[in-house]
N, C-alpha and C positions, 0 to 999 in steps of 0.2 A: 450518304448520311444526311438526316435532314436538318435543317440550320436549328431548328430547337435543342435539339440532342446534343447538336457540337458544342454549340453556347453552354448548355450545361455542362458538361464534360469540362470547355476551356475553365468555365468559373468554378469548380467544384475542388475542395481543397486537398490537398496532397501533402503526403510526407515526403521527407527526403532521406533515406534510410543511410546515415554517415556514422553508426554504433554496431560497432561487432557484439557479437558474444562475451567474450573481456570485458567489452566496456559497460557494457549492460549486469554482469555480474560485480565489479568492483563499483558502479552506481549502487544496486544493492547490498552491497557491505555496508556502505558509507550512510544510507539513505536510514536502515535498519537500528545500524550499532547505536546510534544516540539515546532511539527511544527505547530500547529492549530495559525490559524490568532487569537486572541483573541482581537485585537484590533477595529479588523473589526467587531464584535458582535454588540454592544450598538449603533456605528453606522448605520448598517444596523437595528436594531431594530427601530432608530427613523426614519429612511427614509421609510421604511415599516408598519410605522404606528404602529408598534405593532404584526407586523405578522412574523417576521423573526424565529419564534418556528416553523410556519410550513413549511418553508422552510427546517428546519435541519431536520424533520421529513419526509419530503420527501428525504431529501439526506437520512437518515437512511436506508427507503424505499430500495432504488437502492443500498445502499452496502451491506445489507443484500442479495438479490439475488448473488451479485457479491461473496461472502461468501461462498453460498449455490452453485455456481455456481464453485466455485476453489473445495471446497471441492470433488465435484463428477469427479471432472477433478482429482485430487489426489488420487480417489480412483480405477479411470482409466487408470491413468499412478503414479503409485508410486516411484517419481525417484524422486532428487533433479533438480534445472531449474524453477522452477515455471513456469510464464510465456512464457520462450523461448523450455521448454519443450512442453506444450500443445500444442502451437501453430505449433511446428517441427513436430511434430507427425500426430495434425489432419490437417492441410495443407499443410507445407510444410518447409523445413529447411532453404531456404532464407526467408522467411514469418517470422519464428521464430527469427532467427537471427535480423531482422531491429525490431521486437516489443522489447526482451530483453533489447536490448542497447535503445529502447525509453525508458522502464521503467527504466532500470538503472538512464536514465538521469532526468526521473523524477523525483526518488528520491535523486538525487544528485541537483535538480534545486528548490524543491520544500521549503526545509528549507532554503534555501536562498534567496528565493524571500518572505517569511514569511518574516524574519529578515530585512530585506532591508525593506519591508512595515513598522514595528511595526517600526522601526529604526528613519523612515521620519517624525511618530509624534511626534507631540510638546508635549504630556504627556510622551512619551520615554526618546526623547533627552532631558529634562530637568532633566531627573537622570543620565545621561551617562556623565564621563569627555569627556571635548569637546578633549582632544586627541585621541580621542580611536573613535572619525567623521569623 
């Protein structure tokens, strides 16, 4: 091996894989349940007739691959980055940079526009002090 290689190799960063299955599934319960619109369920169930189960089952559908689709990215580049890693690596490192900071902001946009929704109904704001509107 030649001393470049190894130096890279020793300095190059690594997971330490200590989460089963379990644990990575009840992280996703927990990660999930806060921001999930729940308000908007019953509603869209009665606007859809009754069919808004197979709409969540088709969203299942597509995060599932997105899953199966991180996972083989992780086991490709095993670094920390999610996101701004893959895309640095198999593109390009401006490409990764603007996706990161989009998902950052998604998950800094997404439980807030959650709560702003549930916030606006009348089945909410009738348990909320009206200081706290």
């Amino acid at each position: 091996m030649q001393p470049a290689i190894a130096a890279t190799e020793a300095t190059a960063p690594k997971l330490k894989r200590v989460l089963g299955l379990w644990d990575l599934v009840y992280y996703g319960v927990i990660l999930t349940s806060p921001i999930a619109v729940v308000p908007m369920f019953g509603e869209a169930q009665v606007l859809s007739r009754g069919h808004a189960v197979i709409t969540l089952l088709a969203a299942m559908v597509a995060m599932t691959a997105t899953a199966v689709s991180f996972g083989r990215m992780a086991t490709v580049y095993p670094s920390a980055g999610s996101v701004y890693t893959y895309v640095s690596r198999g593109f390009n490192p401006s490409c990764g940079f603007v996706v990161g900071w989009a998902m950052f902001l998604e998950y800094l946009f997404q439980p807030c526009a959650g709560s702003a929704f549930a916030l606006r109904r009348e089945s909410i704001r009738s348990c909320w002090p009206s200081c706290l509107l």
